[in-house]
RODO-2510 file (C-alpha; in nm, 4 decimals, decimal comma):
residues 265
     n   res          X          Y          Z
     1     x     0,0000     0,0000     0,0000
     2     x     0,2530     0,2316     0,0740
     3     x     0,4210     0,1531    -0,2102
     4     x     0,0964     0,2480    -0,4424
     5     x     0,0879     0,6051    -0,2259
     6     x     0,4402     0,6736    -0,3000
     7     x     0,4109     0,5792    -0,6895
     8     x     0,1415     0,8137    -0,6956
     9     x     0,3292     1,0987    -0,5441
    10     x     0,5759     1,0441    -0,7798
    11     x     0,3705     1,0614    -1,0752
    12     x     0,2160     1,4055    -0,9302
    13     x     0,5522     1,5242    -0,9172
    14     x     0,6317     1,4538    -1,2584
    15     x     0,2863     1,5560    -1,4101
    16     x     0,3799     1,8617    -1,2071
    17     x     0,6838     1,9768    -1,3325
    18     x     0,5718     1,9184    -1,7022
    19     x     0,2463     2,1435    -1,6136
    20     x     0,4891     2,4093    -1,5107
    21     x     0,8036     2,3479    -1,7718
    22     x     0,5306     2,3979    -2,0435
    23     x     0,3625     2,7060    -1,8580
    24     x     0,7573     2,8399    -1,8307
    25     x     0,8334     2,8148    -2,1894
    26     x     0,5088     2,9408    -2,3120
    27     x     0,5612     3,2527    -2,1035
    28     x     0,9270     3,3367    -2,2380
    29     x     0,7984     3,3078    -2,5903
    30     x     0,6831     3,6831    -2,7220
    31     x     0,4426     3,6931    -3,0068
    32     x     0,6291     3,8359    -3,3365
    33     x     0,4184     4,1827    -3,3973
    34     x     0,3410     4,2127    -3,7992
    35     x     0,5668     4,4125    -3,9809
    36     x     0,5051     4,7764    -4,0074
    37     x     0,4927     4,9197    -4,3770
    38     x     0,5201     5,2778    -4,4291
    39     x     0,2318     5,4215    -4,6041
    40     x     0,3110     5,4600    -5,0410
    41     x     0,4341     5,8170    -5,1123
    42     x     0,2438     5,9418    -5,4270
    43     x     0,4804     6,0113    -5,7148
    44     x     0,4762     6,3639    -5,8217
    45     x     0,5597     6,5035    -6,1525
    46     x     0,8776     6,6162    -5,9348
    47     x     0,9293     6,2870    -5,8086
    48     x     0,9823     6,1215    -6,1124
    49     x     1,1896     6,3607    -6,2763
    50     x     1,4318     6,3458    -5,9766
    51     x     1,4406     5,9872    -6,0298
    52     x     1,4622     5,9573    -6,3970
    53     x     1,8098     5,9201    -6,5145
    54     x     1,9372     6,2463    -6,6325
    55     x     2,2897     6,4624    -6,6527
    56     x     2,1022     6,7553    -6,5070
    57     x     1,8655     6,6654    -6,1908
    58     x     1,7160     6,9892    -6,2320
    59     x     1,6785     6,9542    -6,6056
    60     x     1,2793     7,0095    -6,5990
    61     x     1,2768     7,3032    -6,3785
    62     x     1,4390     7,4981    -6,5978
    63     x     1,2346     7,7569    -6,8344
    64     x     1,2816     7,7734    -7,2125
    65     x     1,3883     8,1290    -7,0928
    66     x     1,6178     8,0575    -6,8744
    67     x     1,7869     7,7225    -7,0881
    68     x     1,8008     8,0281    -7,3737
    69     x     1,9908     8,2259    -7,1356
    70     x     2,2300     7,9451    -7,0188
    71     x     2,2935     7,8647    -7,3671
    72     x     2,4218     8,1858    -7,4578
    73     x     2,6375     8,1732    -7,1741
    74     x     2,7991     7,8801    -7,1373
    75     x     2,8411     7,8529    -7,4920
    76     x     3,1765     7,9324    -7,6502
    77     x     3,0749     8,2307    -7,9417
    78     x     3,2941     8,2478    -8,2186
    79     x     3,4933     8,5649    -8,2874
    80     x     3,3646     8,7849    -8,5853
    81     x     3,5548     8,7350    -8,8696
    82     x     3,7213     9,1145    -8,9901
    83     x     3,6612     9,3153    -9,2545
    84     x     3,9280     9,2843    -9,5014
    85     x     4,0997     9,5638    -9,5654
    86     x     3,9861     9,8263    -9,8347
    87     x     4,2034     9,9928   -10,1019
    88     x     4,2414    10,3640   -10,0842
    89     x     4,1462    10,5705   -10,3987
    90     x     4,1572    10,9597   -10,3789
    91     x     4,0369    11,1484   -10,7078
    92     x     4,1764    11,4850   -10,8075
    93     x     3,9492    11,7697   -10,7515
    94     x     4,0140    11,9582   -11,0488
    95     x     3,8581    12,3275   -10,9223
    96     x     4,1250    12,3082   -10,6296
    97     x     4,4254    12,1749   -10,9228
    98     x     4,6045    12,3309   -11,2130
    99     x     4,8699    12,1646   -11,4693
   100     x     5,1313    12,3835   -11,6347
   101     x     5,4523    12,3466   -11,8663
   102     x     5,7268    12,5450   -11,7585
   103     x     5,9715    12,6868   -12,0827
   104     x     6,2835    12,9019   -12,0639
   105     x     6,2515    13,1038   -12,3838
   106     x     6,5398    13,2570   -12,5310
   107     x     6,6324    13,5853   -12,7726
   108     x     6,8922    13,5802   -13,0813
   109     x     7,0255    13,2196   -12,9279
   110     x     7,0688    13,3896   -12,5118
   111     x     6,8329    13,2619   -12,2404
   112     x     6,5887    13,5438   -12,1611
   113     x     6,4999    13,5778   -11,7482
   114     x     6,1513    13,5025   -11,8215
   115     x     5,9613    13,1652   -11,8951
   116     x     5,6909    13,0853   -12,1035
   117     x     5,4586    12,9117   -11,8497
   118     x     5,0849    12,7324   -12,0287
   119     x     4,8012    12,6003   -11,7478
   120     x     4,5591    12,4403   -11,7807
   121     x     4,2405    12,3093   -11,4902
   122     x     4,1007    12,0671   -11,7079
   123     x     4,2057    11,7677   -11,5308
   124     x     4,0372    11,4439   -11,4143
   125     x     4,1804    11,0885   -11,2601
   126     x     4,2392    10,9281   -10,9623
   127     x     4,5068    10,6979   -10,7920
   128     x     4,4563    10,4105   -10,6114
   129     x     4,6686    10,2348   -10,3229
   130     x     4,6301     9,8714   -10,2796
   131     x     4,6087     9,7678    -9,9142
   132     x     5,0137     9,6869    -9,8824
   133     x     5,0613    10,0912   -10,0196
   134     x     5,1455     9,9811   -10,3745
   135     x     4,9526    10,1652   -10,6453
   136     x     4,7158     9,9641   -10,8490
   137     x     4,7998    10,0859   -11,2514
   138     x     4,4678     9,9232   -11,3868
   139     x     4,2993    10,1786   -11,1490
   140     x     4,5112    10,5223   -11,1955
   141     x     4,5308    10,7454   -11,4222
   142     x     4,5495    11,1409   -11,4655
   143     x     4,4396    11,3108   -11,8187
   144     x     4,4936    11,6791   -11,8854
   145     x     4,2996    11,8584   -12,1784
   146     x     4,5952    12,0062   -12,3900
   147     x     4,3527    12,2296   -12,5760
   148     x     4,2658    12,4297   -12,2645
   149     x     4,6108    12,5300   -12,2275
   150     x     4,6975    12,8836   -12,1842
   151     x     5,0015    13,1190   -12,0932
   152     x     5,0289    13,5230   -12,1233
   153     x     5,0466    13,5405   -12,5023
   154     x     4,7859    13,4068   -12,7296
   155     x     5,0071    13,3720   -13,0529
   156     x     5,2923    13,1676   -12,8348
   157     x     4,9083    12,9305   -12,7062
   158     x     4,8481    12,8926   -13,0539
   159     x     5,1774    12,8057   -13,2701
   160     x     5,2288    12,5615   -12,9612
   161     x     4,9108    12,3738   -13,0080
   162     x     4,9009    12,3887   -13,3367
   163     x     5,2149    12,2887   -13,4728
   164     x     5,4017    12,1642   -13,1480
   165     x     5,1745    11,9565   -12,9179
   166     x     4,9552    11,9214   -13,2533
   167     x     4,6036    11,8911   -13,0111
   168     x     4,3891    11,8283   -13,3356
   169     x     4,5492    11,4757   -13,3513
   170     x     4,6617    11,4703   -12,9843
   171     x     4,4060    11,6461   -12,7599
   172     x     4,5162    11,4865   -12,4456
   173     x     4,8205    11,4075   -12,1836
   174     x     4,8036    11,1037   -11,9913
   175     x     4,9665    11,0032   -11,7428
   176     x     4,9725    10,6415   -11,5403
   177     x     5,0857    10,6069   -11,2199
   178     x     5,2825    10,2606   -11,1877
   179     x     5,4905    10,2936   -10,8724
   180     x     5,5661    10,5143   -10,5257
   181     x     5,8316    10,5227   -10,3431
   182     x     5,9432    10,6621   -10,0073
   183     x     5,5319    10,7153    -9,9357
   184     x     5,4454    10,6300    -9,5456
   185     x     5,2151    10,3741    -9,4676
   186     x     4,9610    10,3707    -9,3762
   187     x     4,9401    10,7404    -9,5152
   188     x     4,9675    11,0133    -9,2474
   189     x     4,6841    11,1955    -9,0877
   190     x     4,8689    11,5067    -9,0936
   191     x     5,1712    11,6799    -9,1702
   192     x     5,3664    11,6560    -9,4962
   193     x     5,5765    11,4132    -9,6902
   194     x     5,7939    11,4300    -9,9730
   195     x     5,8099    11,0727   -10,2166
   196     x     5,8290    10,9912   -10,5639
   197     x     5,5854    10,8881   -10,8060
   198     x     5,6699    10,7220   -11,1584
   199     x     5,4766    10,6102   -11,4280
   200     x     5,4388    10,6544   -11,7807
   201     x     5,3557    10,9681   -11,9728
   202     x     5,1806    10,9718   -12,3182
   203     x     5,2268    11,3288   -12,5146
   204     x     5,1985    11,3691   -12,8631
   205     x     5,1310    10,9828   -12,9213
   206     x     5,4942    10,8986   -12,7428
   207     x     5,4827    10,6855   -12,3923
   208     x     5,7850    10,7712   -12,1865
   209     x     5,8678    10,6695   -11,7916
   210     x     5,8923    10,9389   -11,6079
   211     x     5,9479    11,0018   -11,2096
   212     x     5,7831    11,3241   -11,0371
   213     x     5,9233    11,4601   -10,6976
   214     x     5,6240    11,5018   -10,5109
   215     x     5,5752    11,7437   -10,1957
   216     x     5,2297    11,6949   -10,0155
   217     x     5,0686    11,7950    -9,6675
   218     x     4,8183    11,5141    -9,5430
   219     x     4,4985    11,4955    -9,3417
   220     x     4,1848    11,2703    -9,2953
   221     x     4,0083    11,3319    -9,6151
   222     x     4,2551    11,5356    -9,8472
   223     x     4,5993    11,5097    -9,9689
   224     x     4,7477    11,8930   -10,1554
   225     x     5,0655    11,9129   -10,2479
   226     x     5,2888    11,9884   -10,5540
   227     x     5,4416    11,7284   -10,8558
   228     x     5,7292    11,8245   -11,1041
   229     x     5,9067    11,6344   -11,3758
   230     x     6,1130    11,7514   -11,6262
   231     x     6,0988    11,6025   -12,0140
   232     x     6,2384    11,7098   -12,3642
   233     x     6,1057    11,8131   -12,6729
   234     x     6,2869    11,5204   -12,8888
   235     x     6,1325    11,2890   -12,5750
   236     x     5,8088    11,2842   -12,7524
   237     x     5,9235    11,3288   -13,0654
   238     x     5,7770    11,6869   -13,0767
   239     x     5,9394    12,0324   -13,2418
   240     x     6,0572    12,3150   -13,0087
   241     x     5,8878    12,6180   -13,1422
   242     x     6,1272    12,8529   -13,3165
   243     x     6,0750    13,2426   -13,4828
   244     x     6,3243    13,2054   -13,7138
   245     x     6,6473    13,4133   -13,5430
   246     x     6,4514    13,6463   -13,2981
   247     x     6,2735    13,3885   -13,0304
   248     x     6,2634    13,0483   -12,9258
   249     x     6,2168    12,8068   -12,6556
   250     x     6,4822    12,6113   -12,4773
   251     x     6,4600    12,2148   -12,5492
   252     x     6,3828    12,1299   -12,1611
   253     x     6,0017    12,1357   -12,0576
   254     x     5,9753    12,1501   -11,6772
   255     x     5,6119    11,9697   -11,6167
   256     x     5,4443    12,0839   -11,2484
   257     x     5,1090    11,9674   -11,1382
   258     x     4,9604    12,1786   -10,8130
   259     x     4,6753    11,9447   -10,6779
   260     x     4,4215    11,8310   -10,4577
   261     x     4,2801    11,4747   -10,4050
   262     x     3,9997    11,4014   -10,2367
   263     x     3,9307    11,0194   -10,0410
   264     x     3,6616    10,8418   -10,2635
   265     x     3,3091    10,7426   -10,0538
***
């Protein structure tokens, strides 16, 4: 009998300590809560343009305005191209000129002091400078009227014209500027210069070289000065008038040209 009580115990003891191992562990166990999700954030227009792929995240903020003025900006502009530079072409103001021949004369074979001296207004050309200062030929050129000429004494005019310069056959002197030299460059503002200009002459049919010494004041618009040269009779193949033992003229013709050129427009 005992025996059965104490088997019993035992078997409450056991059935015990499983009741309360069980009851232990369940209590040390917590309950996992759910996960907690944040709530969706709407996409905005913003949104996805901050998370679209781009080189510029601010790309769509920008106004057409604004991108306009970046452009211009950032850009690299090129530089403008320059003007090339023009030639420089003056034309003779013919009002403000005067051409003249310059003739000792001389009396029973003697050199008189006195000079038979023909002018003449009745000029036109121009000359034209290239932009290195060389003259351009195809564009200068200088004509006088020999039939305008005139000096102190109308009979001396006449047997000149007529049986000298011959003007019914050759009415005009031309003369073509080829070449300058000792000419500043670019030309002078102001002040004065003295240079040469040569060229050919046509008198009388005949086309000779020639070189004038040339003294001229300078400023913006205007160039004056003073030309001279100095030719022959026998150069163009022309007769030296002659009054048979009382008068004639000496075989050297000293050429002078006072002018004024004016800067084409």
């Amino acid at each position: 009998m005992l025996a059965l009580v104490l088997r019993h115990q035992v078997l409450l003891l056991i059935l015990s300590s499983l009741i309360f191992t069980g009851c232990g562990a369940g209590s040390a166990i917590t309950p996992t809560a759910p996960a907690r999700t944040n709530p969706a954030i709407p996409m905005t227009p913003t949104s996805v343009a901050v998370n679209t792929p781009t080189t510029n995240p601010t790309a769509q903020q920008i106004t057409p305005e604004a991108r306009s003025h970046s452009a211009s900006t950032t850009t690299p502009t090129a530089s403008p191209t320059a003007l090339p530079a023009a030639d420089e072409v003056f034309v003779i103001v013919a009002e403000l000129s005067e051409a003249r021949y310059r003739v000792r004369e001389q009396l029973l074979g003697r050199s008189l002091p006195n000079d038979a001296i023909g002018r003449t207004q009745a000029i036109h050309g121009q000359i034209t400078l290239t932009t290195d200062g060389q003259i351009d030929p195809q564009r200068s050129h200088f004509t006088v009227d020999l039939t305008t000429l005139r000096s102190d004494e109308a009979r001396r005019d006449n047997y000149i014209k007529q049986n000298t310069l011959e003007v019914a056959r050759y009415p005009n002197a031309e003369f073509q500027p080829t070449e300058v030299q000792g000419l500043l460059w670019p030309l002078p503002t102001s002040g004065q210069a003295t240079f040469q200009l040569l060229g050919n002459l046509t008198v009388h049919g005949v086309t000779k070289p020639v070189t004038w010494n040339v003294q001229a004041s300078f400023n913006d618009s205007r160039i004056t000065g003073t030309a001279t040269t100095q030719v022959s009779f026998q150069d163009f193949q022309m007769t030296p008038p002659r009054v048979p033992i009382i008068l004639s003229l000496e075989d050297t013709i000293v050429l002078e040209l006072d002018f004024t050129l004016g800067r084409a427009p």
